[in-house]
C-alpha positions as a Markdown table, in Angstrom:
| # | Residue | x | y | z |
|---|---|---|---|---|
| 1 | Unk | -40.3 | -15.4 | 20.6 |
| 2 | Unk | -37.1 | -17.0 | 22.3 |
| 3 | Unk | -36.4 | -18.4 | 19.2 |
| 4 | Unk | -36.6 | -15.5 | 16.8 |
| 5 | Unk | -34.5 | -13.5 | 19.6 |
| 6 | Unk | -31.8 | -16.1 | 19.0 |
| 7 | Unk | -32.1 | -16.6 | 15.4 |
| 8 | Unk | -31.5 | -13.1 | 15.5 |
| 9 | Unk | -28.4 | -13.1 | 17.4 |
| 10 | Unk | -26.9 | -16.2 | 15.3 |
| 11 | Unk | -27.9 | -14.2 | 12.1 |
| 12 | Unk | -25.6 | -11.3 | 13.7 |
| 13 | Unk | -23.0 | -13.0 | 14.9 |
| 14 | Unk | -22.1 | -14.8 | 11.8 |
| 15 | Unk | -21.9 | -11.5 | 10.0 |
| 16 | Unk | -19.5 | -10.3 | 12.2 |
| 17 | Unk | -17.5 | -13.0 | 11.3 |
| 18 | Unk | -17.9 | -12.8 | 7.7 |
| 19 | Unk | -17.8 | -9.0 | 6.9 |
| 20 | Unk | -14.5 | -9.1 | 8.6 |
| 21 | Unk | -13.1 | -12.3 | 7.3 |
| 22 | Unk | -14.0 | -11.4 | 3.5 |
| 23 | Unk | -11.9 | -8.3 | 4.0 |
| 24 | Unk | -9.2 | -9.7 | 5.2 |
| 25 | Unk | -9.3 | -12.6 | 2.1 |
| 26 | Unk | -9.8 | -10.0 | -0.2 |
| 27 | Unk | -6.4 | -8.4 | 1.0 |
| 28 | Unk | -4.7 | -11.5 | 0.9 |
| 29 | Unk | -5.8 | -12.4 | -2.2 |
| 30 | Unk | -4.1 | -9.2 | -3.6 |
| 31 | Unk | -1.0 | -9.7 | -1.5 |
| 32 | Unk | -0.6 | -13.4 | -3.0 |
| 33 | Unk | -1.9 | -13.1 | -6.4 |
| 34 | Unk | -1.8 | -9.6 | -7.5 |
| 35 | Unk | 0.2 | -7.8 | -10.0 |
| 36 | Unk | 3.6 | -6.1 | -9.0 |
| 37 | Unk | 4.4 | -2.5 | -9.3 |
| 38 | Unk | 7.3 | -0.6 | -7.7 |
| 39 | Unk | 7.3 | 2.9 | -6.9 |
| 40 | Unk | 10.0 | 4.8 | -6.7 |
| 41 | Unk | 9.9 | 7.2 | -3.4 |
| 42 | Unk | 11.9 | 8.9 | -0.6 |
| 43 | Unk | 10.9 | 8.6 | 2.5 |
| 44 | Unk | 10.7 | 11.3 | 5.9 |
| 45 | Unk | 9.4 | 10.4 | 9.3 |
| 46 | Unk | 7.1 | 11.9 | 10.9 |
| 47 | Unk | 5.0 | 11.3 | 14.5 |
| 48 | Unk | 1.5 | 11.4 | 14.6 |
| 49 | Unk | 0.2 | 11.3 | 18.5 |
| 50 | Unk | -3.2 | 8.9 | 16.5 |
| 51 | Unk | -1.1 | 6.7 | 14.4 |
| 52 | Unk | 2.4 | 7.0 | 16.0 |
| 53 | Unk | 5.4 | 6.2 | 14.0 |
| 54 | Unk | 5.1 | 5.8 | 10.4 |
| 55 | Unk | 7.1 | 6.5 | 7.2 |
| 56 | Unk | 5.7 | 9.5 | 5.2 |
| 57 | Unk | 6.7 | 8.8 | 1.8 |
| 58 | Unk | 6.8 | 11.4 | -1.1 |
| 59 | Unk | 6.8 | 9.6 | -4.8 |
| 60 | Unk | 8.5 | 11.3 | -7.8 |
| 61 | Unk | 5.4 | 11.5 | -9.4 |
| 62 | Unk | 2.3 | 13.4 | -7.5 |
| 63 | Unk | -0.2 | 10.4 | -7.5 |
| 64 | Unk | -3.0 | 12.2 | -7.4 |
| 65 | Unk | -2.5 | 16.0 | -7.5 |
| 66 | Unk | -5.4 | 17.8 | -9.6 |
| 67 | Unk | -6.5 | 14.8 | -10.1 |
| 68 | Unk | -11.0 | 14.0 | -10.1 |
| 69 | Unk | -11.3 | 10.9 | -11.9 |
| 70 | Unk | -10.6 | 7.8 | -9.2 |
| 71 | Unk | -8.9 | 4.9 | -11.5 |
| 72 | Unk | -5.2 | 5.0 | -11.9 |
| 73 | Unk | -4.3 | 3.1 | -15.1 |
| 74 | Unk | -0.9 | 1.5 | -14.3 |
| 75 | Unk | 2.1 | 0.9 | -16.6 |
| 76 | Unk | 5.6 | 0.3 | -16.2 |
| 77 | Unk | 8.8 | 2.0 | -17.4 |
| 78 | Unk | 11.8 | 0.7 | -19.2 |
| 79 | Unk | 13.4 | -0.2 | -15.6 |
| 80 | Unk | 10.5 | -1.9 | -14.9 |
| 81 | Unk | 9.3 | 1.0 | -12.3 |
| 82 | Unk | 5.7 | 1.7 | -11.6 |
| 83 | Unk | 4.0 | 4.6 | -14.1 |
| 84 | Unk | 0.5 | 6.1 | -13.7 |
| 85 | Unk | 0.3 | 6.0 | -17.7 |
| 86 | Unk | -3.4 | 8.2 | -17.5 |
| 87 | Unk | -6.5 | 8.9 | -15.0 |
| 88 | Unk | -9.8 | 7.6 | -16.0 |
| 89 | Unk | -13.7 | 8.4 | -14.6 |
| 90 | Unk | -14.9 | 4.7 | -15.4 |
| 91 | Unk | -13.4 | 1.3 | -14.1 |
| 92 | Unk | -10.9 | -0.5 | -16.5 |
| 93 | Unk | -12.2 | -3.7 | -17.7 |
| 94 | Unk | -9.0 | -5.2 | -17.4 |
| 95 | Unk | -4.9 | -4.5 | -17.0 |
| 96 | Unk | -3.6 | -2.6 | -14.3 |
| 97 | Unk | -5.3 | -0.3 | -12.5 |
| 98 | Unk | -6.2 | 1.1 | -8.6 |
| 99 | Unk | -8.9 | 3.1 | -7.9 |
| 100 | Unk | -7.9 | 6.3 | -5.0 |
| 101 | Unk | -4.4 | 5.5 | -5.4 |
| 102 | Unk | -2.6 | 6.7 | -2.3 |
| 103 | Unk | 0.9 | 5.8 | -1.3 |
| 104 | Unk | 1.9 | 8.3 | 1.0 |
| 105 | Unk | 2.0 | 6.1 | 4.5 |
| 106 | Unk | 4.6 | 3.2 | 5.2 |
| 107 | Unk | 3.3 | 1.7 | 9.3 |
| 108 | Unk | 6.8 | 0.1 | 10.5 |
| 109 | Unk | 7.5 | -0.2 | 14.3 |
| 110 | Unk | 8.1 | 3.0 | 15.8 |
| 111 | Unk | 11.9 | 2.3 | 16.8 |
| 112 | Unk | 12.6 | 1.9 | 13.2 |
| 113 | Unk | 11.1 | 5.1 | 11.9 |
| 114 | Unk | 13.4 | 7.2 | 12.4 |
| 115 | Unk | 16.4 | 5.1 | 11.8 |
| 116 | Unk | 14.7 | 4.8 | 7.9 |
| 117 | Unk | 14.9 | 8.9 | 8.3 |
| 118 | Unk | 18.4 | 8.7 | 9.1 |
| 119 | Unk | 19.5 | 6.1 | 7.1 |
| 120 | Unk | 17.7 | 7.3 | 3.4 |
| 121 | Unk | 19.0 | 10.8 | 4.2 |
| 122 | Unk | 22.4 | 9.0 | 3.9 |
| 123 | Unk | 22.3 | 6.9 | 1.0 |
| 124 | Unk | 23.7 | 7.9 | -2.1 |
| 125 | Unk | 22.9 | 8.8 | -5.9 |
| 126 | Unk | 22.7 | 5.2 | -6.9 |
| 127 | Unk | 20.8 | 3.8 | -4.1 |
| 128 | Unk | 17.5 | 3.0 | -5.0 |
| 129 | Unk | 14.3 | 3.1 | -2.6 |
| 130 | Unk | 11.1 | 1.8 | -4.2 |
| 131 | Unk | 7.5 | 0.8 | -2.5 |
| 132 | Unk | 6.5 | -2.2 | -3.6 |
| 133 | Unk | 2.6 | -2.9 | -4.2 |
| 134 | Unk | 0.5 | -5.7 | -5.5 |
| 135 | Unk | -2.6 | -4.7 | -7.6 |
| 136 | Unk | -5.4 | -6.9 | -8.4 |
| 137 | Unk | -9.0 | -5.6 | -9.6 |
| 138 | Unk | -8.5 | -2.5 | -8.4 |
| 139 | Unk | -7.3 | -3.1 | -5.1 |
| 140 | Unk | -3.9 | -2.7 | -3.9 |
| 141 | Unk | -1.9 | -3.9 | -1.0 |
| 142 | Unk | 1.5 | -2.3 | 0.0 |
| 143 | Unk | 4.2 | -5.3 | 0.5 |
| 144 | Unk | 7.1 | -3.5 | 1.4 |
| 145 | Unk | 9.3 | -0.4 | 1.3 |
| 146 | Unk | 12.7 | -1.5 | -0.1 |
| 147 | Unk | 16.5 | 0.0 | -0.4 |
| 148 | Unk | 18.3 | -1.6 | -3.3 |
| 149 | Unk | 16.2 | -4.4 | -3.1 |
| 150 | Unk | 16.5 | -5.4 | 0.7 |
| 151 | Unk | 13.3 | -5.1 | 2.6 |
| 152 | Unk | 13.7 | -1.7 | 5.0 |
| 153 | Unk | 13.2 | -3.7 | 7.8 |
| 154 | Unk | 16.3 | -5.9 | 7.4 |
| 155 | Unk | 18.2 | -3.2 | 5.8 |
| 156 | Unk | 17.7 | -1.4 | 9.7 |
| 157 | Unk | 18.6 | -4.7 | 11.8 |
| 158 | Unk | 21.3 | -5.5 | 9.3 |
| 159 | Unk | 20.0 | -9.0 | 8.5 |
């Protein structure tokens, strides 16, 4: 009986190691080896008491307004930008596509939130800001939030 007890536990504790640790390959493996698209967005800050400080951003395009069927088929315009080219009710065998595409949360520290308010409310006609995701099978992972092509982050500490 002591036995089963700790087979038991061993069996347990191992899949709380490996549930976990597949996830978090899973997301790396996108991050590292996926397919990159850029969205074009514009940013606005707001605080949420749950998730603090975070970077609400509003594409040009409404993802998924209307919208039943869950795949996003990806393409990409003449500047390279990221496209949802049509909407489909089965999964893709191949090319790009996400399924429940939603890009509407950038987490940054909280002192910087506001100062990404501030500063894209500032920028000018030509100044680009673009949310850069990888894609793989589905899956997507957001990289970064970029102006002109500097990572927001460094664009705030000026480095």
């Amino acid at each position: 009986m002591k036995k089963l007890a700790l087979y038991t536990l061993i069996t347990y504790m191992a899949i709380l190691l490996i549930v976990p640790g597949f996830l978090v390959f899973c997301h790396f493996d996108t991050l590292t080896t996926g397919e990159e698209y850029k969205f074009i967005v514009a940013p606005y800050d707001p605080y949420d008491p749950f998730h603090g400080r975070y970077v609400w951003l509003m594409t040009e395009q409404s993802l998924r307004a209307g919208r039943t069927n869950p795949y996003a088929i990806l393409g990409k315009d003449d500047q390279g930008f990221a496209v949802v080219s049509s909407w489909s009710g089965v999964k893709p065998q191949s090319g790009g596509y996400v399924k429940n595409l939603d890009l509407h949360r950038y987490y940054m520290n909280e002192k910087m939130a506001p100062e990404a308010e501030r500063i894209q409310r500032n920028l000018g006609e030509d100044d680009l800001i673009y949310l850069l995701v990888m894609v793989k099978n589905g899956n997507y992972v957001i990289e970064g939030l970029y102006i002109n092509d500097i990572p927001i982050e460094e664009y705030i500490t000026g480095k």
